[in-house]
C-alpha positions, -999 to +999 in steps of 0.1 A: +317+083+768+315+050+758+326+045+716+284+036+709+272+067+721+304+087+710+298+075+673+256+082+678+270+119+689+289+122+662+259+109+634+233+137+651+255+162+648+262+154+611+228+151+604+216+184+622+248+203+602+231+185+565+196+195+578+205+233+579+225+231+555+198+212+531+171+238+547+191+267+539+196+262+502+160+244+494+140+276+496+162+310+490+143+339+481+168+363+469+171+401+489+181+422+462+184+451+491+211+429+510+224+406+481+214+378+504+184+356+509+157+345+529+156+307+539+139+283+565+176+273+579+168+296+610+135+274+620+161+240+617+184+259+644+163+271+666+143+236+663+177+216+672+192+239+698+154+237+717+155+198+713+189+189+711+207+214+730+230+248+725+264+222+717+242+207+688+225+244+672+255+261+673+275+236+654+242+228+631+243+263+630+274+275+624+286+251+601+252+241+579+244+279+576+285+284+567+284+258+541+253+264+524+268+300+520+294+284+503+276+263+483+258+288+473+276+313+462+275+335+490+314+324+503+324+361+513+296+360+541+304+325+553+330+332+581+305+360+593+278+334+589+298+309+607+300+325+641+265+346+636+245+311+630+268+291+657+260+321+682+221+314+671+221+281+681+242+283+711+218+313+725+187+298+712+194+262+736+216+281+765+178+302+769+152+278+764+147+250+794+128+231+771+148+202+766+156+200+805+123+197+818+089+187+815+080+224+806+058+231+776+071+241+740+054+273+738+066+293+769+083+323+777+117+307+778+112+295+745+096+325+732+123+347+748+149+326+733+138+327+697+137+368+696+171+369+714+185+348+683+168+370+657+184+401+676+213+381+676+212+372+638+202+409+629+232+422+646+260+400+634+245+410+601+248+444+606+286+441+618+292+417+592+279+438+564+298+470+581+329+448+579+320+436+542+304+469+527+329+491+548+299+513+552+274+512+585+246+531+565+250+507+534+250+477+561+217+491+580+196+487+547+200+445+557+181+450+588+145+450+573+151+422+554+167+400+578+142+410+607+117+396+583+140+365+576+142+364+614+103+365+624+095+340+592+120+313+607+105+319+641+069+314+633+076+283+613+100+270+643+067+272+661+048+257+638+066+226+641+082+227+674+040+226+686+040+195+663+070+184+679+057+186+712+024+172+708+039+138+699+064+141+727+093+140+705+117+149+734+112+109+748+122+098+713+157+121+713+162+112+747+161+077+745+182+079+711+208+096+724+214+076+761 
């Protein structure tokens, strides 16, 4: 890897980590059920590990969701939400062909690949809050309220991934990062 592309690498991935970070902590709607929130960082995820690839959502993912926790007060959860976000993204771009071929946004790959990362993310919860709470009944009253975190991130990730695709956004990231 020559040190131009090396230090573009490098940029995108700082840029994807601030973008789910910045996404994460714009709009929380507090969870009193969970003592958590519900954000739009789980559209950004999905969004760069279907255009960018799995290496690029789960460290957007990982580490933008871990630090927003941090910065937001929610520290205690940020390991957990460290490996449950990089886990997202990683899943999210290992399923989806998207970025590989001259596929079509909405398809089953990419539908298929945005419920396996809510399952994903409702289940880390779950063991994360188990861990935390030291109690799997307290931890199961999280699952509601992240499935609904879960869906809301997915319908918006459509939303724009459609937009996305219409103006062939793929050729731009493609040609930005050869």
């Amino acid at each position: 890897m020559t040190n131009s592309k090396s230090i573009k690498s490098l940029v995108i991935y700082g840029l994807c980590i601030a973008l789910v970070c910045v996404m994460t902590m714009v709009v929380q709607i507090p969870v009193p059920m969970t003592q958590g929130y519900v954000h739009l960082g789980d559209s950004c995820i999905l969004l760069i590990a279907i255009f960018f690839g799995k290496k690029y959502g789960a460290a957007a993912g990982g580490l933008g969701s871990a630090l927003a926790d941090i910065l937001s007060g929610y520290a205690h959860w940020a390991l957990f939400t460290l490996i449950i976000k990089a886990l997202m993204g990683f899943v999210a771009g290992s399923l989806s062909n998207y970025r590989y071929s001259k596929s079509k946004f909405m398809s089953v790959n990419t539908t298929i690949a945005s419920l396996v990362t809510i399952a994903v993310m409702v289940i880390g919860y779950l063991i994360g809050g188990t861990i935390l709470k030291g109690s799997l009944a307290v931890a199961l009253t999280s699952v509601p309220s992240n499935a609904v975190q879960g869906v809301m991130g997915m319908v918006l990730f459509f939303a724009i991934g459609k937009a996305f695709d219409k103006v062939h956004i793929n050729n731009y990231i493609h040609k930005f990062q050869n």
